[in-house]
Phi, psi and omega in degrees: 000123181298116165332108125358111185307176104182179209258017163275323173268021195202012144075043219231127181277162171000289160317310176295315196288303172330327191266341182274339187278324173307336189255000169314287192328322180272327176307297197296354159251314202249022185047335212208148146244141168245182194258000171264006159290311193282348173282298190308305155324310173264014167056025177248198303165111173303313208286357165269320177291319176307313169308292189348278213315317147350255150019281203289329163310315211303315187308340195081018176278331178234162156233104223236114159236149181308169193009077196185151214293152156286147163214169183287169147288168143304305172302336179300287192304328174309308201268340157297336155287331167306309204286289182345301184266356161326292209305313211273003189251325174310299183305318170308312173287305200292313176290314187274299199280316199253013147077015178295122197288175229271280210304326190292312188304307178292334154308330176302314183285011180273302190299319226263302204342317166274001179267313110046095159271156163358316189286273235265329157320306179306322177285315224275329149313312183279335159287340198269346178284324164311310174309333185279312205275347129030279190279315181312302199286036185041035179242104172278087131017246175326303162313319202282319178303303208305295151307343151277355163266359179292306149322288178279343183261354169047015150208040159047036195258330203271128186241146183288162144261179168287158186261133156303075137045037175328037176282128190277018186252007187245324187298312185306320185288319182301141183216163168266135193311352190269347165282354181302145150296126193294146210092308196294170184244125117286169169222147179305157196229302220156156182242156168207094201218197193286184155260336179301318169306285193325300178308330179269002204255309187311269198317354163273337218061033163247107199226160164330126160077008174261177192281187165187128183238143179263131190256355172207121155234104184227126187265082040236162211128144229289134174263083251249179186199136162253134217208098169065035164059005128300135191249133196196127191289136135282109159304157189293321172301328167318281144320356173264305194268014103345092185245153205221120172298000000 
C-alpha cells in the first residue's frame, strides 16, 4: 500500500510548507506559478525560492526547471492541500469556537498551522462539525462556552459567535474581490496567499467575515474598497487572492 501524502511524512520544515501552499495559491488564482511570483508572494529573495524549490524536486514534490513554469506533483498537491486546510480549520476553530477576533485568530493560525499534526487537525474539525450539528439540533455549543469562560474569566470579553456552517453551496459562492463590481457590499471568505500576505492583508483589517464595500474597479484604473468607513487603493493581484461571499 503506497504511503500517505503529508508534511509529516516528508519531513518538510515551515518553510517548505509555505512554498508549497504558495504555489497552490497561484495555481488556483493565476492557473500557473513562477518563481518571482512565489518571491513576491512569501516577501523572499528569487535566490531563495530557487533553493526551495530545488528541495521540493529533489522530495517529489514539485516540478520545477530554471525559467518554467512550477507546478505541483500529485504528492506535492495532497500535502499542500493538507497545509491549506490546517490553516482554514485553525482559523475556523479559534473564531467560531474560542471566539477569538478575526485578525488575532489568522496570525495564530499562520504560527499553529505547522506544529499541528494530522491528528489533532482531524479532532478539531470533527468538533467544529459536532457544533453545527449541534446548532441544528437547538443546542448552541458555542454560547454554552462562551458563557462558561465568562463565568470562569469573570471579565466579559469573550462574545459567544454564531457557529458558521461548514457548507459546500457557501464554498461554491466564493469569488475573487477583483470581480466585484463597484457599489456591491461583500464579505471576506478567506485569503488565499502566503502567511506573509495573510499578515499584511490582517494589519489592513481584512480578515474573515468583515465587510468590504467596493468603490472603484475600473480596468485599467484604481482598484479602490471601503472597509470600517476607511478607503484604501488595491492592487489588482492583491484583489485577485481575496475571496469574497
Amino acid at each position: 500500500m503506497a504511503a500517505v501524502a503529508s508534511a509529516e511524512s516528508h519531513n518538510l520544515s515551515a518553510s517548505l510548507e509555505d512554498y508549497l501552499e504558495a504555489i497552490l495559491n497561484l495555481e488556483r488564482t493565476s492557473n500557473v506559478a513562477r518563481s518571482r511570483d512565489i518571491a513576491k508572494l512569501l516577501g523572499v529573495s528569487k535566490s531563495s525560492v530557487t533553493g526551495a524549490l530545488r528541495v521540493l524536486k529533489k522530495k517529489g514534490l514539485a516540478n520545477y526547471e530554471p525559467y518554467d513554469y512550477v507546478t505541483l506533483t500529485d504528492s506535492g498537491q495532497a500535502v499542500a492541500q493538507e497545509i491549506a486546510k490546517k490553516h482554514d480549520v485553525l482559523t475556523s476553530f479559534f473564531v467560531d469556537v474560542l471566539g477569538v477576533e478575526a485578525e488575532a485568530a489568522q496570525r495564530a493560525a499562520c504560527e499553529a498551522e505547522h506544529a499541528l499534526g494530522s491528528e489533532i487537525i482531524s479532532r478539531l474539525l470533527c468538533f467544529i462539525e459536532y457544533m453545527t450539528e449541534s446548532g441544528k439540533n437547538g443546542r448552541d455549543v458555542a454560547g454554552e462556552f462562551g458563557r462558561f469562560c465568562e463565568k470562569r474569566l469573570g471579565n466579559g470579553e469573550y462574545e459567544p459567535r454564531k457557529q458558521m456552517a461548514i457548507d459546500s453551496t457557501e464554498e461554491k459562492r466564493k469569488r475573487p474581490l477583483s470581480t466585484v463590481k463597484a457599489g456591491e457590499t461583500v464579505r471576506v471568505a478567506g485569503v488565499v496567499a502566503g502567511r506573509d500576505l495573510n499578515n499584511r492583508l490582517a494589519s489592513m483589517g481584512l480578515v474573515p467575515n468583515v465587510e468590504i464595500k467596493v468603490m472603484s474597479n475600473q480596468h485599467p484604473g484604481p482598484f479602490v474598497i471601503s472597509v470600517k468607513e476607511s478607503r484604501m487603493m488595491l492592487g489588482r493581484g492583491m484583489a485577485q487572492k481575496i475571496m469574497v461571499l
